[in-house]
C-alpha positions in Angstrom: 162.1 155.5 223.8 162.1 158.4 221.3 165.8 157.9 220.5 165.0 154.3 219.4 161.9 155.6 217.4 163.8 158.4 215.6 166.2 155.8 214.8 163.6 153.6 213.3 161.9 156.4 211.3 165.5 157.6 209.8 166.7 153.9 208.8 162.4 153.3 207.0 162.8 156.6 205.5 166.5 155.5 204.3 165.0 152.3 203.4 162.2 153.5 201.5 164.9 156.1 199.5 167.4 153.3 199.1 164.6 151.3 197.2 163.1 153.7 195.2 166.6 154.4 193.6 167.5 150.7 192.5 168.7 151.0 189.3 167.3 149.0 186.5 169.4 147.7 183.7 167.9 147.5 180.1 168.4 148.1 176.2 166.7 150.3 173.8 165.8 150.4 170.1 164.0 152.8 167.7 163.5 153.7 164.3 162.0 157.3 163.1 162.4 159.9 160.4 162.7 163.8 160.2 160.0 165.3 160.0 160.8 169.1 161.2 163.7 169.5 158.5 166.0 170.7 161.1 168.6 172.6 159.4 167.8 172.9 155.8 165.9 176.6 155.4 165.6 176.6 151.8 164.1 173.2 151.4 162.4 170.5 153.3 164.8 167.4 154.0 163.6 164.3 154.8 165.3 161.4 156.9 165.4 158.5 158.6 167.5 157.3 162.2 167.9 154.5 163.6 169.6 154.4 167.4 169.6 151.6 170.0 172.0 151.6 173.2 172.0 150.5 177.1 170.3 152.4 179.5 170.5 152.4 183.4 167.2 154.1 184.8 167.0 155.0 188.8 163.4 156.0 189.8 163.4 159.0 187.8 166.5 159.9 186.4 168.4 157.5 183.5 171.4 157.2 181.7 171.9 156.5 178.4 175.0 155.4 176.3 173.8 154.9 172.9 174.6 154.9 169.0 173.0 157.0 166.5 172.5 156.8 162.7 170.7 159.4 160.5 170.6 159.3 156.8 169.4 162.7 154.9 168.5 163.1 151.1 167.8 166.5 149.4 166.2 166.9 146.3 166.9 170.8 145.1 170.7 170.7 145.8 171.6 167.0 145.0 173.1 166.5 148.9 172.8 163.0 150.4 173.9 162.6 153.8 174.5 160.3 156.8 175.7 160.6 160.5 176.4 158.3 162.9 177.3 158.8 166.5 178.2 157.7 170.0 175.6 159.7 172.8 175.5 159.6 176.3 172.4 161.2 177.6 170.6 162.0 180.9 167.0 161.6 181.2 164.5 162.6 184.1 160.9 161.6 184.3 158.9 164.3 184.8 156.2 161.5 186.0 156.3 158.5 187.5 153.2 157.2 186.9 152.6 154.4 183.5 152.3 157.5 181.0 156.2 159.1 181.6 157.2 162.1 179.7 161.0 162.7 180.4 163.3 165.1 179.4 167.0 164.3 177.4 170.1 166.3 177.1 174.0 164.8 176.9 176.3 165.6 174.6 177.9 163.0 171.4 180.6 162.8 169.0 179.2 162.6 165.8 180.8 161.6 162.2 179.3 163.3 159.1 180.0 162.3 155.2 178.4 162.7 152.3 178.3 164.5 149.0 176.8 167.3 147.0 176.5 169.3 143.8 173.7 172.1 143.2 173.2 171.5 139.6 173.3 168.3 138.1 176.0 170.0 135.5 178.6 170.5 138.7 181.2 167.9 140.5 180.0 166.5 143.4 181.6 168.0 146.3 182.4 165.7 148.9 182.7 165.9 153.1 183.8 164.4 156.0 183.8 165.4 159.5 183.8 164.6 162.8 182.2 166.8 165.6 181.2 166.8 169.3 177.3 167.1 169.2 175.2 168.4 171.9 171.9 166.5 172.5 168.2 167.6 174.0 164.8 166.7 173.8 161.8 165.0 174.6 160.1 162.1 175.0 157.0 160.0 176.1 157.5 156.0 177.2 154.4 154.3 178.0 155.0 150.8 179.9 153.7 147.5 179.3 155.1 144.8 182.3 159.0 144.9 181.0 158.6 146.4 178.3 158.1 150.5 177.3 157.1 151.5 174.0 158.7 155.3 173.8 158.5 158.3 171.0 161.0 161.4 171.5 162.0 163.9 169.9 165.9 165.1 169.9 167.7 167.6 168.6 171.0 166.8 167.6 173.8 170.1 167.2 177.3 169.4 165.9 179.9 171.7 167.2 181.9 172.1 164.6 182.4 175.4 162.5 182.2 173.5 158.6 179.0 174.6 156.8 178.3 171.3 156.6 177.7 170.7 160.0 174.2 171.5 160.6 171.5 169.9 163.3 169.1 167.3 162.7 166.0 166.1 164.6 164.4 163.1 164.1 161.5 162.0 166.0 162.0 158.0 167.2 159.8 155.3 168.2 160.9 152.1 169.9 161.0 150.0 172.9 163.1 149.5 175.9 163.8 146.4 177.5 164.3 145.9 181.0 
C-alpha cells in the first residue's frame, strides 16, 4: 500500500508542476519616453520608444523576443538620434499574484544613426553603428482577464567602444496579449 501511495503523491505533485509551467503564448506593445536622460551628463535629453515583440511566459519566468525603437533630440549640442534593435530578454515574476513586479535582463543588437554639430556655425557630423546591447530592468504588469497593462523601466547599454554609443532608458507602458 505505501508503494502505490508514494506513487500517487510523486505523479499529483508532477502533475501539479507540469501545470503550473504551461507556457502561455502572447504579443506585447508599448509606447514611453526618457525620462532619466540616461547618458547625456551635461544636458537633459528627452525621448520617446516604441517596442512590441512575442513573448512566451511559464508561471513565473518569460521570454521575450522583441524590437526596439528610440528616438533622442538634444537641444545644447544640435544631436538628434534614433536606435532600433532586436532584444531577447528573460523575465521572472517576483509575484504571482494580479499585481506582478518582474525583473528583465537579455542582451540585443542594436543600430545607432544620427547627426550632430555643437554650434549651429559647424558641419553636422554624422554616425552609424551597430552594437550588441545588454539589457536590464524593471517592471510592473497588472492583469485584466487576457489582457496585462505593464510599465518597466529598462536600461539599454551598447557595447561598442564609439563615443557615440551611450545607454538609454526609457520607461514603457503597454499591454500584453495572451
Amino acid at each position: 500500500m505505501k508503494p502505490v501511495l508514494l506513487v500517487s503523491v510523486l505523479a499529483l505533485a508532477a502533475a501539479n508542476a507540469a501545470v503550473a509551467q504551461t507556457p502561455h503564448n502572447g504579443a506585447y506593445v508599448g509606447g514611453g519616453f526618457e525620462a532619466a536622460g540616461a547618458g547625456a551628463t551635461y544636458e537633459r535629453a528627452w525621448g520617446v520608444s516604441l517596442q512590441a515583440g512575442f513573448v512566451r511566459q511559464y508561471r513565473r519566468a518569460g521570454l521575450r523576443i522583441g524590437s526596439t525603437y528610440y528616438q533622442r533630440n538634444r537641444q545644447r549640442t544640435f544631436t538628434q538620434d534614433r536606435v532600433v534593435g532586436l532584444n531577447l530578454e528573460v523575465t521572472y515574476d517576483v509575484a504571482t499574484s494580479r499585481f506582478r513586479p518582474y525583473l528583465i535582463g537579455g542582451w540585443g543588437l542594436c543600430r545607432r544613426w544620427g547627426h550632430t554639430s555643437y554650434s549651429s556655425y559647424y558641419e553636422l557630423q554624422t554616425f552609424d553603428l551597430l552594437s550588441p546591447t545588454m539589457i536590464a530592468g524593471l517592471g510592473l504588469r497588472y492583469r485584466f482577464n487576457n489582457i496585462e497593462m505593464f510599465a518597466e523601466l529598462r536600461g539599454h547599454w551598447m557595447t561598442s567602444h564609439s563615443y557615440w554609443a551611450g545607454p538609454f532608458a526609457p520607461v514603457t507602458f503597454g499591454l500584453k496579449f495572451n
